[in-house]
PyMOL Python script that loads the backbone (N, CA, C, O; Angstrom):
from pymol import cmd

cmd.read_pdbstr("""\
ATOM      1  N   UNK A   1      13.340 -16.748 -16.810  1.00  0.00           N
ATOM      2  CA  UNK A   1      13.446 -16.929 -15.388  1.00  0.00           C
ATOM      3  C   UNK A   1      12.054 -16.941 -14.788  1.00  0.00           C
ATOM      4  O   UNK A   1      11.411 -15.936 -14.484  1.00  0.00           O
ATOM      5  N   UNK A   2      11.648 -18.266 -14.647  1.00  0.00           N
ATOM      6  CA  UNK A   2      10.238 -18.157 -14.000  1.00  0.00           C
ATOM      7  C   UNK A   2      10.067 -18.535 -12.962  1.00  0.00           C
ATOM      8  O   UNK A   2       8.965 -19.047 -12.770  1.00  0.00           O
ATOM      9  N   UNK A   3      10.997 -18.481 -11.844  1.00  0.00           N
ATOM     10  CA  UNK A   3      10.870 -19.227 -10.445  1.00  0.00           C
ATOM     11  C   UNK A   3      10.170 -18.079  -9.638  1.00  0.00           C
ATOM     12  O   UNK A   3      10.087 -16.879  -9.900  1.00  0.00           O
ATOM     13  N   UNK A   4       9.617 -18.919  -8.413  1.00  0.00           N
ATOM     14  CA  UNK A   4       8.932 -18.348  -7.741  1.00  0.00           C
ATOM     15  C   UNK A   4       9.262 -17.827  -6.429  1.00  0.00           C
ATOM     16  O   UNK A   4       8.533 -17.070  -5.789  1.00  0.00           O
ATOM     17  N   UNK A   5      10.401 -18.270  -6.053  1.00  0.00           N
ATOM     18  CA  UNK A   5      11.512 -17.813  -5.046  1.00  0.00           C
ATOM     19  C   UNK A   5      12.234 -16.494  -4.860  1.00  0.00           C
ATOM     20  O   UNK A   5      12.589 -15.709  -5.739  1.00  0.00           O
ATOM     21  N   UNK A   6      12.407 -16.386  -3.356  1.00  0.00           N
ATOM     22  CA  UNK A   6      12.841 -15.096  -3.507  1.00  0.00           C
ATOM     23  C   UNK A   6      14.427 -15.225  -3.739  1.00  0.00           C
ATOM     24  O   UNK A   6      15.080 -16.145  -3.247  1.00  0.00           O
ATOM     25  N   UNK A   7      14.998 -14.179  -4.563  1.00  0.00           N
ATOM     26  CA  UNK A   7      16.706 -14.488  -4.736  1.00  0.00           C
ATOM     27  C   UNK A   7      17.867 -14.923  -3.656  1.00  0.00           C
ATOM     28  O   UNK A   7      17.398 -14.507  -2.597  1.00  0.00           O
ATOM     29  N   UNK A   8      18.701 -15.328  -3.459  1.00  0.00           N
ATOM     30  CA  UNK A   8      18.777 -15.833  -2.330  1.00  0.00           C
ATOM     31  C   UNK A   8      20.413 -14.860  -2.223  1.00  0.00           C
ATOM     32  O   UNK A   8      20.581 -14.400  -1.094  1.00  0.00           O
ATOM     33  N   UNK A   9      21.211 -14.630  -2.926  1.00  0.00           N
ATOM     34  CA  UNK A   9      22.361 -13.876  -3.448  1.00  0.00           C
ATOM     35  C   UNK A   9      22.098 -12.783  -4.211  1.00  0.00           C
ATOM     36  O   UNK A   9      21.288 -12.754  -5.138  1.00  0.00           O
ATOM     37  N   UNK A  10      23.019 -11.558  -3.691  1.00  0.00           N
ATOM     38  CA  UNK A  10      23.086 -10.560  -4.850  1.00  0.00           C
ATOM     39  C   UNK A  10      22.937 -10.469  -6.115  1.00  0.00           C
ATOM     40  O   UNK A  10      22.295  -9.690  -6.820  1.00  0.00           O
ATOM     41  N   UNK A  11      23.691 -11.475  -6.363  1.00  0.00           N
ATOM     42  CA  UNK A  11      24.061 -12.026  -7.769  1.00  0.00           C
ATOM     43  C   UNK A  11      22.786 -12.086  -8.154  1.00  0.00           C
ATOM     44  O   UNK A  11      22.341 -10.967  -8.412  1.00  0.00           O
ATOM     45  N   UNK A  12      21.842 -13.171  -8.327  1.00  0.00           N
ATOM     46  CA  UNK A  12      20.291 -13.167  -8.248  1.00  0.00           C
ATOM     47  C   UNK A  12      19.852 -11.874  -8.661  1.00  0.00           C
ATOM     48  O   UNK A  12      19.823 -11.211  -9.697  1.00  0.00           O
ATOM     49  N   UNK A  13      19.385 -11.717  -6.971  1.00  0.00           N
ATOM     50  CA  UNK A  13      19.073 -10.014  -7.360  1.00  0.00           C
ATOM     51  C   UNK A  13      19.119  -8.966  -8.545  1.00  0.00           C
ATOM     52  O   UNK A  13      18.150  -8.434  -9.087  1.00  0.00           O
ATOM     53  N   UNK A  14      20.700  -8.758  -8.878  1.00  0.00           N
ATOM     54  CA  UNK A  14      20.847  -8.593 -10.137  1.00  0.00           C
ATOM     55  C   UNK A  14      20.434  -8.749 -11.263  1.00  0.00           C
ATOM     56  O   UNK A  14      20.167  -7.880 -12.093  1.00  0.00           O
ATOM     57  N   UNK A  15      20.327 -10.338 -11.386  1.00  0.00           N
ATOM     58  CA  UNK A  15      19.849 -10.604 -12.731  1.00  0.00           C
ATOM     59  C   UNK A  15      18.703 -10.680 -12.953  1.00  0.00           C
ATOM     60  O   UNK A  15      18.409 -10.710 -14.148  1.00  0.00           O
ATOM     61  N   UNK A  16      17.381 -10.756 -11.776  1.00  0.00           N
ATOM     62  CA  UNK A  16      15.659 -10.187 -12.049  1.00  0.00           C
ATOM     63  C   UNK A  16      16.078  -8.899 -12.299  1.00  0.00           C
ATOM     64  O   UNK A  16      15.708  -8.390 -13.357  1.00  0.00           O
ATOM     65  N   UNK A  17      16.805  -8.235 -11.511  1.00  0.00           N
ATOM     66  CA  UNK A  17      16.754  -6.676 -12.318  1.00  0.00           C
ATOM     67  C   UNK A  17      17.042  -6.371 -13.527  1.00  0.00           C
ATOM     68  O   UNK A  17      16.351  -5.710 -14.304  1.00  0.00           O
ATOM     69  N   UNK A  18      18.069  -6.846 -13.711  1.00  0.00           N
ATOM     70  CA  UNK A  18      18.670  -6.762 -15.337  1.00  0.00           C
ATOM     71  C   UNK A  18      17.494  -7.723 -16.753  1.00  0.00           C
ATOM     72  O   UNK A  18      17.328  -7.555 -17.961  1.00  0.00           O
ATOM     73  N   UNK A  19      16.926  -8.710 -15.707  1.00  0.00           N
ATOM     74  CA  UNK A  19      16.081  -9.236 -17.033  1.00  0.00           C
ATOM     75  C   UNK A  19      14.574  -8.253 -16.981  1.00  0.00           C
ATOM     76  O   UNK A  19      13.867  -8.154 -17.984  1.00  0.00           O
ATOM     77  N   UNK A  20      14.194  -7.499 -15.530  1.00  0.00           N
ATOM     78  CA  UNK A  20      13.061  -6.786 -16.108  1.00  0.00           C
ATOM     79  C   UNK A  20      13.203  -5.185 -16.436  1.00  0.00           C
ATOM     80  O   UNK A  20      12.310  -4.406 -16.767  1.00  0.00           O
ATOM     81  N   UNK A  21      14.611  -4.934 -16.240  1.00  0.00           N
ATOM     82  CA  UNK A  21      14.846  -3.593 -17.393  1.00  0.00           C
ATOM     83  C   UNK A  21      14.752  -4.432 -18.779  1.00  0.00           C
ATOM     84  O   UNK A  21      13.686  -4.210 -19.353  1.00  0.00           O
ATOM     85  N   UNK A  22      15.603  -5.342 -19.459  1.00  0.00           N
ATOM     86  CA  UNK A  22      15.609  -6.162 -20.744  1.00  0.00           C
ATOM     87  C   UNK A  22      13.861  -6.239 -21.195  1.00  0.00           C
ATOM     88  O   UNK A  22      13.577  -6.126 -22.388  1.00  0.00           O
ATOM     89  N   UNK A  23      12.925  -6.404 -20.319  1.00  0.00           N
ATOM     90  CA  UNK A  23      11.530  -6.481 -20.411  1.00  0.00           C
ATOM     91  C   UNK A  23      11.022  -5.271 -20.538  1.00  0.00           C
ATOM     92  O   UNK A  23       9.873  -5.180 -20.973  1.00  0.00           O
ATOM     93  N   UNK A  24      11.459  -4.567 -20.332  1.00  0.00           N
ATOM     94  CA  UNK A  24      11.009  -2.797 -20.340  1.00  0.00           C
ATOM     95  C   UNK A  24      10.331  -2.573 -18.817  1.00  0.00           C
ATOM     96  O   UNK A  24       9.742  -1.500 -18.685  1.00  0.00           O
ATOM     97  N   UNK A  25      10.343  -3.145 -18.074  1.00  0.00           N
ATOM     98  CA  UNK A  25       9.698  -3.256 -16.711  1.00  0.00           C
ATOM     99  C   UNK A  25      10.867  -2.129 -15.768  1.00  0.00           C
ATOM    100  O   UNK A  25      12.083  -2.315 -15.715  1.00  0.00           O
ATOM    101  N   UNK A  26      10.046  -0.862 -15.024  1.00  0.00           N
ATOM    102  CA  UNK A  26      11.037  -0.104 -14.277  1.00  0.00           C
ATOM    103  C   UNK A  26      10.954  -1.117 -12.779  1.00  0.00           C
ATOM    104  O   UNK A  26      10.030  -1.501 -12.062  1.00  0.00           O
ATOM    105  N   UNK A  27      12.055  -1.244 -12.777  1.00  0.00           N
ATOM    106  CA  UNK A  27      12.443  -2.143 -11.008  1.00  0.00           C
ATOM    107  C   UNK A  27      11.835  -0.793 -10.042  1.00  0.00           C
ATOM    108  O   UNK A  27      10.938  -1.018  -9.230  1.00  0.00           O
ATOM    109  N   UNK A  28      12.310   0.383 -10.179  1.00  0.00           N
ATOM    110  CA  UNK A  28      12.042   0.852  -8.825  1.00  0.00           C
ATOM    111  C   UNK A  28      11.485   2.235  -9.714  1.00  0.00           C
ATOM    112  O   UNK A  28      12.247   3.163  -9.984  1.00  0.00           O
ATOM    113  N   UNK A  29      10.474   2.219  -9.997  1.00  0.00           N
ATOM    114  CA  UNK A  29       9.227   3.132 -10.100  1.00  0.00           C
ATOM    115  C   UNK A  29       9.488   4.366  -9.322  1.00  0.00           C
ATOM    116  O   UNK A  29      10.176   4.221  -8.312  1.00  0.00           O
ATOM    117  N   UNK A  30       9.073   5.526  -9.604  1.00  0.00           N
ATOM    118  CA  UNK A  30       9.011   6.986  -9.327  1.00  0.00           C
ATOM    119  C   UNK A  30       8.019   6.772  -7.811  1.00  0.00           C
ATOM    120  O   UNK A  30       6.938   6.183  -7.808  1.00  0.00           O
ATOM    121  N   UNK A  31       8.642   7.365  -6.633  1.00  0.00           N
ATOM    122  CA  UNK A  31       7.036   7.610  -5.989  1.00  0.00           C
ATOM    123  C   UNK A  31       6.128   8.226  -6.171  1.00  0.00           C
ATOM    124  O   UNK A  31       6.253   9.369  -6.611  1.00  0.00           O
ATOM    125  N   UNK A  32       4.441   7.489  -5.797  1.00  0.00           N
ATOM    126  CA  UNK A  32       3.782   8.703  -6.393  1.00  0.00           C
ATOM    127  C   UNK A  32       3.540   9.649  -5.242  1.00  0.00           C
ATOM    128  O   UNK A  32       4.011   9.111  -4.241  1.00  0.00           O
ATOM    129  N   UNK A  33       2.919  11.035  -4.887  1.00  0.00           N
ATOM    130  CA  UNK A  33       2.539  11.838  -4.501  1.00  0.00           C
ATOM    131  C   UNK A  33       1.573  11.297  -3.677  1.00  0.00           C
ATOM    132  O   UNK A  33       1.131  10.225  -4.091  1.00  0.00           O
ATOM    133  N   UNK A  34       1.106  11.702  -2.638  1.00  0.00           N
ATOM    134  CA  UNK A  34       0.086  10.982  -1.698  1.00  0.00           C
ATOM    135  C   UNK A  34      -0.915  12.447  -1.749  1.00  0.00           C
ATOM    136  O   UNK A  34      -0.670  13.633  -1.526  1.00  0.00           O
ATOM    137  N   UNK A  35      -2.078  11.733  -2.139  1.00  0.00           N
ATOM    138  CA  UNK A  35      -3.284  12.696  -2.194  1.00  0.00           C
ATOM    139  C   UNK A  35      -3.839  12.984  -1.091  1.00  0.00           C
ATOM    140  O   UNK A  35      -4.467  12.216  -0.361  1.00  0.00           O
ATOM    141  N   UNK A  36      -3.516  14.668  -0.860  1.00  0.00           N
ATOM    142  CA  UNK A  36      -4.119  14.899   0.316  1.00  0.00           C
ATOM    143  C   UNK A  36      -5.811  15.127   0.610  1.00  0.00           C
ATOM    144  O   UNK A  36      -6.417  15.352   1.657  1.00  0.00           O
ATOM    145  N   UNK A  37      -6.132  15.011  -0.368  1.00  0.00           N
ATOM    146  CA  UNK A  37      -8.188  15.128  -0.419  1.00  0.00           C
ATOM    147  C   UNK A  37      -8.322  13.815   0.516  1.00  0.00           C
ATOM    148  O   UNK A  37      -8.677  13.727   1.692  1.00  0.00           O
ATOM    149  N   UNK A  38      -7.815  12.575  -0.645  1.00  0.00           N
ATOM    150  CA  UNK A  38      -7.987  11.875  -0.289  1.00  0.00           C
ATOM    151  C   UNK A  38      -7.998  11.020   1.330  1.00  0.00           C
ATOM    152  O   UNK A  38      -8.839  10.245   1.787  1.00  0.00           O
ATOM    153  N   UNK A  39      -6.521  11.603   2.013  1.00  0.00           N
ATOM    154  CA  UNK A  39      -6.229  11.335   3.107  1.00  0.00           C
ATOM    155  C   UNK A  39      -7.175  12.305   4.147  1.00  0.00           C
ATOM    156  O   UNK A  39      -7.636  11.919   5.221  1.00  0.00           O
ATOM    157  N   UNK A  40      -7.331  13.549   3.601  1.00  0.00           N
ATOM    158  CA  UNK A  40      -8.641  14.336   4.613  1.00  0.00           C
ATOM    159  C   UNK A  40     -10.134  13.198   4.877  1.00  0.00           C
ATOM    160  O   UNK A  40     -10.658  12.771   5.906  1.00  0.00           O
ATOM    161  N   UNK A  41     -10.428  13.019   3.484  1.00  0.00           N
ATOM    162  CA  UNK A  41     -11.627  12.504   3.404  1.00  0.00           C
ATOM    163  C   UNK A  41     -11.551  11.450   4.093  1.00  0.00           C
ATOM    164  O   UNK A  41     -12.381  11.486   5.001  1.00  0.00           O
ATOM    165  N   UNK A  42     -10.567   9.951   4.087  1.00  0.00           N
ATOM    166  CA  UNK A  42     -10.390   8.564   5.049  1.00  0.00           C
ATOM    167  C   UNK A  42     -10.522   9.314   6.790  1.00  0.00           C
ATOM    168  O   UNK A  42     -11.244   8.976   7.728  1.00  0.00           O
ATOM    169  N   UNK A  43      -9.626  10.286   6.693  1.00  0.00           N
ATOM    170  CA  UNK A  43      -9.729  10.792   7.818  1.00  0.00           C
ATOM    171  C   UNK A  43     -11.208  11.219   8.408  1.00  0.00           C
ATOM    172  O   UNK A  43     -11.644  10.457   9.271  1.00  0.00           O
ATOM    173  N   UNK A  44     -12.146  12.498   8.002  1.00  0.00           N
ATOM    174  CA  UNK A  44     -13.075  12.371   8.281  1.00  0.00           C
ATOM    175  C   UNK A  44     -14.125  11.253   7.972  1.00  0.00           C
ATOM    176  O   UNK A  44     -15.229  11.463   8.475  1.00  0.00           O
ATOM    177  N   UNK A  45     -14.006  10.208   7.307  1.00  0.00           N
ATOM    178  CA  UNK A  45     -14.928   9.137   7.255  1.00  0.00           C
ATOM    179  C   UNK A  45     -14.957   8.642   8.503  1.00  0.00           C
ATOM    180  O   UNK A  45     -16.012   8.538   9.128  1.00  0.00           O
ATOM    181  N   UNK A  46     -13.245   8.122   9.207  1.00  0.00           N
ATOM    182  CA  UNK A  46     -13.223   7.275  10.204  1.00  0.00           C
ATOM    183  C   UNK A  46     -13.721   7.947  11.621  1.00  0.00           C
ATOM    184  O   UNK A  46     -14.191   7.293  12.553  1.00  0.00           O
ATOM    185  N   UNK A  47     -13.471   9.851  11.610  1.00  0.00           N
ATOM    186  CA  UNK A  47     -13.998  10.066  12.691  1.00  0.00           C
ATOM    187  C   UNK A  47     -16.059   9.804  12.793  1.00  0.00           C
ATOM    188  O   UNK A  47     -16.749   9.215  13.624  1.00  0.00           O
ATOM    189  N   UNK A  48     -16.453  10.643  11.398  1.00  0.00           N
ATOM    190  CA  UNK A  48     -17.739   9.706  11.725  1.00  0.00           C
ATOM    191  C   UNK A  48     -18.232   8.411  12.008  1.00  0.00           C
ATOM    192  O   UNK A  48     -19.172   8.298  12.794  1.00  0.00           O
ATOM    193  N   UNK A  49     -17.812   7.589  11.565  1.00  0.00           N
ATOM    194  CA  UNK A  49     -17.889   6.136  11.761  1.00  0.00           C
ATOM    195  C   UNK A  49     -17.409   5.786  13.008  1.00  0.00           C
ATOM    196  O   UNK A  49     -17.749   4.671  13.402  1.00  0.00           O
ATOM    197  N   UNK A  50     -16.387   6.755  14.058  1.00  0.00           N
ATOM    198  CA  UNK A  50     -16.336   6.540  15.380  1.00  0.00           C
ATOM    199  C   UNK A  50     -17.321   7.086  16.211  1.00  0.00           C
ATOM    200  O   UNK A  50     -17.496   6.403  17.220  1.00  0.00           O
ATOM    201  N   UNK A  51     -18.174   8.296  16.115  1.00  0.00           N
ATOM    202  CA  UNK A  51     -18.721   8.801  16.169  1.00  0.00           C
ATOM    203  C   UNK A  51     -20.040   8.107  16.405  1.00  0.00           C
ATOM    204  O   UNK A  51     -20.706   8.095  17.440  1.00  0.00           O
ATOM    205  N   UNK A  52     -20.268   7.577  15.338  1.00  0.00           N
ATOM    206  CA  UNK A  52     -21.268   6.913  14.861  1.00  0.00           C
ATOM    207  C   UNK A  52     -21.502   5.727  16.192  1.00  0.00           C
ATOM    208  O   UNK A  52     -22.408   5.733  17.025  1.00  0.00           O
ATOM    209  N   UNK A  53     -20.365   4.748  16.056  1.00  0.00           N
ATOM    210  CA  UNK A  53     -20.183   3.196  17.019  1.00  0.00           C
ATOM    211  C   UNK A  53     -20.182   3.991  18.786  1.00  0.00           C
ATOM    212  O   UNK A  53     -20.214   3.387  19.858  1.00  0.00           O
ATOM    213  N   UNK A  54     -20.136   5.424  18.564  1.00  0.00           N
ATOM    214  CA  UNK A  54     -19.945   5.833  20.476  1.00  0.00           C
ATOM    215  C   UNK A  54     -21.637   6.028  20.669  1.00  0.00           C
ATOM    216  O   UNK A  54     -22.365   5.765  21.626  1.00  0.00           O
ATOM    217  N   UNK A  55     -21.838   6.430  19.736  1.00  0.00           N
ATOM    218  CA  UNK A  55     -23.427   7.123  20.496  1.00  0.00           C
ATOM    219  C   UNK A  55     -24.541   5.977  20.185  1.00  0.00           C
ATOM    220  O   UNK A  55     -25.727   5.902  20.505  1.00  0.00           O
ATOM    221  N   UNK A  56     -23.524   4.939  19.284  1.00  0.00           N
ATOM    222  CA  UNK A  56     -24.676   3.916  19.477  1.00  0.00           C
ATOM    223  C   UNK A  56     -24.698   3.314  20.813  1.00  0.00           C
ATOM    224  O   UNK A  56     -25.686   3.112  21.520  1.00  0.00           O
ATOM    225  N   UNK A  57     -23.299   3.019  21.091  1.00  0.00           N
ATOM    226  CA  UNK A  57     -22.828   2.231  22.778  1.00  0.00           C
ATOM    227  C   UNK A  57     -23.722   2.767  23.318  1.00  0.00           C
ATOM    228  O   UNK A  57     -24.756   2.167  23.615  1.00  0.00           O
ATOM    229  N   UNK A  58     -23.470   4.299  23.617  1.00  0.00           N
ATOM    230  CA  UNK A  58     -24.022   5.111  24.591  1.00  0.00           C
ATOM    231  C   UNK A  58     -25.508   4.733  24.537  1.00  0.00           C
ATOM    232  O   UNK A  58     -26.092   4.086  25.406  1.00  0.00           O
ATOM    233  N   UNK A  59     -25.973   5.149  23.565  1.00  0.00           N
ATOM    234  CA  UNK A  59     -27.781   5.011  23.168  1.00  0.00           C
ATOM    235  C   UNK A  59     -28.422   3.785  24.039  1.00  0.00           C
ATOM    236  O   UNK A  59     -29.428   3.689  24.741  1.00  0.00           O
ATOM    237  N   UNK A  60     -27.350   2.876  23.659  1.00  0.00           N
ATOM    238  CA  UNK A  60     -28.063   1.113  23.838  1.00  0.00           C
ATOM    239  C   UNK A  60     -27.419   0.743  25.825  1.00  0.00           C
ATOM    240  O   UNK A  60     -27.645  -0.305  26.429  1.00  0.00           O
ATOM    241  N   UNK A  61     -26.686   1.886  26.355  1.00  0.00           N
ATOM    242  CA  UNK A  61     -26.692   1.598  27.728  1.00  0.00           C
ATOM    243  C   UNK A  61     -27.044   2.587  28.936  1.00  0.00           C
ATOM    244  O   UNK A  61     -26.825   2.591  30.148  1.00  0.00           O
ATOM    245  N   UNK A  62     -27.633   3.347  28.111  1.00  0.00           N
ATOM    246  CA  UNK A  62     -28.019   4.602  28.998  1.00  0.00           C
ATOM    247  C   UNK A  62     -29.426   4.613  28.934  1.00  0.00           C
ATOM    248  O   UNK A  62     -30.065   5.481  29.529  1.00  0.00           O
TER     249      UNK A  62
END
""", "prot")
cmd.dss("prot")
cmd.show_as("cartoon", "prot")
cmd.util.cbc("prot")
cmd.orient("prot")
């Protein structure tokens, strides 16, 4: 089954599922865990980097 379409019937549906269990492929994967370091750290990046773009504004009109 090599089409590039999305299934258009259940039926369909079905049978990509059934041919990528047959493939050893898991259809619906475990969730993973969301890393909280990680989400601290995006977090404080973006407040510096706002930080950063205010006091330049400020700098360049005051």
């Amino acid at each position: 089954m090599n089409s590039k379409r999305d299934p258009e019937t259940i039926e369909e549906e079905l049978e990509l599922i059934a041919e990528a269990m047959r493939l050893g492929i898991d259809p619906f994967p475990p969730k993973r865990e969301r890393n909280r370091v990680m989400r601290l750290t995006l977090g404080w990046f973006m407040i510096v980097i706002m930080i950063s773009w205010v006091s330049q504004f400020l700098y360049r009109t005051l």
